[in-house]
N, C-alpha and C positions, 0 to 999 in steps of 0.2 A: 405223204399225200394219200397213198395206198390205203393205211391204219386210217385217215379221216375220212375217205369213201365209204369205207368197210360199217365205220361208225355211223354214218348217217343213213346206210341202209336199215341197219339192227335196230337204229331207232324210227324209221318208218314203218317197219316189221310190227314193232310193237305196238305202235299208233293205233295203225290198220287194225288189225288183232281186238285191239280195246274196244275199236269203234264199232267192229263187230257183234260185239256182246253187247252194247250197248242197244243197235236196233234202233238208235231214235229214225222214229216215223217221217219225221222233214229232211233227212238227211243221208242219204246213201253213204255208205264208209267209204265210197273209195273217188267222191267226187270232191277231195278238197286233200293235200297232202301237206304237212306239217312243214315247215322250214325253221331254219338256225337262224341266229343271228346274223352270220355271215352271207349266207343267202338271199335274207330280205334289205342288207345292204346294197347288195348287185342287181337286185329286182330295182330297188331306187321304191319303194313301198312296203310298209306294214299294215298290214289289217288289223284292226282292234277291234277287240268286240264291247259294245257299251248296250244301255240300257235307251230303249228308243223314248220312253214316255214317263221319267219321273225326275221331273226338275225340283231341285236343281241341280242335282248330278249328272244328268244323260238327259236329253228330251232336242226334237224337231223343234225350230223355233218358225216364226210365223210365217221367213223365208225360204224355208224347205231345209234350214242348213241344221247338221248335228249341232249341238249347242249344250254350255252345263262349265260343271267345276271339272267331272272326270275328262269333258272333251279338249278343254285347256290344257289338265295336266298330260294328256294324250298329242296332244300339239306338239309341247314341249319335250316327251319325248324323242319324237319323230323327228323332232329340228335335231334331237341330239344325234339320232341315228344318222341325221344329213340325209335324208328319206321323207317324200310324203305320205301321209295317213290319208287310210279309207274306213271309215267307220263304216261298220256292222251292225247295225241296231238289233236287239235283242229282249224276251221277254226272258224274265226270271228264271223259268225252269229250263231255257234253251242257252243259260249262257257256259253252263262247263261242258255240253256236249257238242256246242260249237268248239272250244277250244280243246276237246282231248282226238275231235277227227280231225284238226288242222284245217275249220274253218275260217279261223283264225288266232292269227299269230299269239298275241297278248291281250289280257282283259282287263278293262280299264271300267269297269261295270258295279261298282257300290258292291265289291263282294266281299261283304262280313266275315271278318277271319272265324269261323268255326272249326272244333276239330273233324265232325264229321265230312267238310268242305276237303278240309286238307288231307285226309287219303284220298282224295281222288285229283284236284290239283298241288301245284307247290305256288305258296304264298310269297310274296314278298314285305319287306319292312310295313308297318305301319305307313298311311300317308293321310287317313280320313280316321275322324270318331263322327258316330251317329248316336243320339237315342232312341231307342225302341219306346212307346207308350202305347195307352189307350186313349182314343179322342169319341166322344158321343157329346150327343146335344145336352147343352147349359140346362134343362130343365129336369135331365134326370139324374137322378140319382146314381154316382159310379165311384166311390170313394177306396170302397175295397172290393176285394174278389167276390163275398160274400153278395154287393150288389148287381154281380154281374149273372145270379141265377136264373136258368130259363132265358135270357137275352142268346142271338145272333150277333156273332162278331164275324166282320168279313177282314181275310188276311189276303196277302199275293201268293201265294201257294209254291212252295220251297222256299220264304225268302225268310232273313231274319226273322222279320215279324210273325211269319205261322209260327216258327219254332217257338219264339217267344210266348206268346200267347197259348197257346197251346199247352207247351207247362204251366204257365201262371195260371190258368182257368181248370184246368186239367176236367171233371165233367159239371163243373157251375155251369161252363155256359157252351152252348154249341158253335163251333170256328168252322165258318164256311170256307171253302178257298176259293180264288177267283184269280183269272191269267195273270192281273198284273195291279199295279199300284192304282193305275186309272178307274179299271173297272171295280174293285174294293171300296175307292172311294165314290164313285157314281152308285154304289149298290146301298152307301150310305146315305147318300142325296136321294136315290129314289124309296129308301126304306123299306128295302129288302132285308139291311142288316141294323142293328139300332148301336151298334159301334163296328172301329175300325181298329186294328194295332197298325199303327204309324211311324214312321221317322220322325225325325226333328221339324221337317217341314211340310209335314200335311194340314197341319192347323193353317198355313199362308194359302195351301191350295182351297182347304173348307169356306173359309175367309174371303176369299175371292167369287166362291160358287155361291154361298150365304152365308152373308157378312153378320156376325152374332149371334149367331146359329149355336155353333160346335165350339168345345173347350179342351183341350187335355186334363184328360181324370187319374192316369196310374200310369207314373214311370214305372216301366219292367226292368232296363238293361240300358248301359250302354256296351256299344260296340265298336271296334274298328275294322276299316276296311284296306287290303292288302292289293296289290297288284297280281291278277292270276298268270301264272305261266303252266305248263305245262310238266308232268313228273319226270325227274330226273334229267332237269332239262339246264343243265347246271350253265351253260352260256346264257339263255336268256335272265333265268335268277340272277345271276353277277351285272347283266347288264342293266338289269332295270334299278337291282338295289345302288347300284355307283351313281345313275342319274335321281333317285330319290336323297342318296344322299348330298347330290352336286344341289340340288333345288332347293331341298330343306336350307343348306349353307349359305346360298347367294340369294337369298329371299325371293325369290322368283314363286316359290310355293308358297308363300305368305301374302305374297297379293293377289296371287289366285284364291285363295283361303278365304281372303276380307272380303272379295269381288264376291263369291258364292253365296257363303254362308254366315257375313256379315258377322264373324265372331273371329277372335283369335285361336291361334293356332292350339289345339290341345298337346299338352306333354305325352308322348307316346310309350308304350310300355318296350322296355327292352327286350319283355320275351314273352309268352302265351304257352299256358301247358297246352301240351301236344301239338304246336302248330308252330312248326320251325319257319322258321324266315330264310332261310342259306341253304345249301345242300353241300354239305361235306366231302 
């Protein structure tokens, strides 16, 4: 018991320490303190951090409630832990700084396994694939890079899609960044920007705003999305990968799958250079 105090301190040490250097602006380092698994079991709650406005992954729905595919798969966590969930809505660039000063627990937030993501958290198994594209209006012309010269593309600024974009345009065209998926897309609807790089479901969001408007012009990538925990945080890793693995098996994650994103389930890759799943 002595050795597991000792441990939980060394690892609030470090926390603290990270979140320091960190500095982020919304968040004092020492107003939120990281907990274990075991911990957040005897609290009787987990806090997850998810994305507040991009359905259908994360987004408020009409009755104030967190809602999507990640706050489902985020339920079902929690029922495993035998714990209730509080969701933490979150924009793009504040979700790993919430989770490395222990504003919360685990991130349940469409976070695209990249390697540069993963030195800074530890991923867990695959459980989502997305694709990255480019969407602009049906009347102009965007078939390759080459059309995308001199054009404004608006992205959500650190998310897949800048990264994406960014390379694939490299200086044809100029990538604005904007906070989050919403205003990207409103920047395209008010014609600030004359494309967007998008998920798989911005075309249903464009479609709903003006209907026959907008098209997908250039797949970039796909990707998948991991479950974030925290570095070297070897309980929550084991915990989360055991219940991705319980979900995947009992089809519990397949109806959430259908419910979402109205497709089956993608085959997952076993492994990603530099971007471990487990922590040894």
């Amino acid at each position: 018991m002595i050795s597991s105090f000792k441990t939980g301190l060394k690892r609030r040490g470090i926390l603290f320490a990270a979140a320091a250097l960190m500095m982020a602006p919304w968040l004092s380092p020492m107003s939120a303190q990281a907990a274990t698994v075991d911990e957040v079991k005897a609290k009787g709650k987990v806090v997850v951090g998810i994305q507040g406005d991009n359905a259908p992954w994360g987004f408020v729905n009409s009755s104030g409630v967190q809602d999507g595919f990640d706050a489902d798969i985020a339920k079902l966590f929690a029922k495993e832990l035998g714990v209730e969930v509080e969701f933490a809505p979150l924009a793009v660039a504040n979700r790993i700084p919430a989770l490395v000063t222990g504003k919360v627990d685990v991130l349940f937030a469409t976070m695209a396994m990249t390697e540069e993501r993963a030195k800074s958290i530890q991923y867990s198994k695959p459980y989502a694939g997305n694709t990255i594209s480019l969407y602009g209006p049906k009347d102009k012309k965007m078939a390759e890079i080459a059309d995308l010269a001199g054009l404004e593309i608006g992205v959500p600024k650190s998310s897949s899609q800048d990264k994406a974009v960014t390379a694939a345009v490299g200086d044809t065209a100029t990538v604005r960044r904007f906070d989050d998926d919403a205003a990207s897309i409103q920047a395209l609807l008010s014609g600030q920007v004359q494309a967007v790089g998008g998920n798989q479901f911005y075309l249903d969001r464009l479609e709903a705003a003006s209907a026959g408007t907008y098209e997908r012009k250039i797949d970039f990538l796909t990707t998948f999305n991991g479950v974030g925990t925290r570095l070297g945080e070897k309980d929550w890793n084991e915990t989360v990968n055991a219940f991705l693995d319980k979900i995947l098996a009992n089809g519990e994650h397949a109806k959430v799958y259908a419910k979402w994103m109205k497709v089956e389930v993608p085959k997952f890759p076993e492994s990603l250079p530099n971007i471990p799943f487990t922590i040894n």
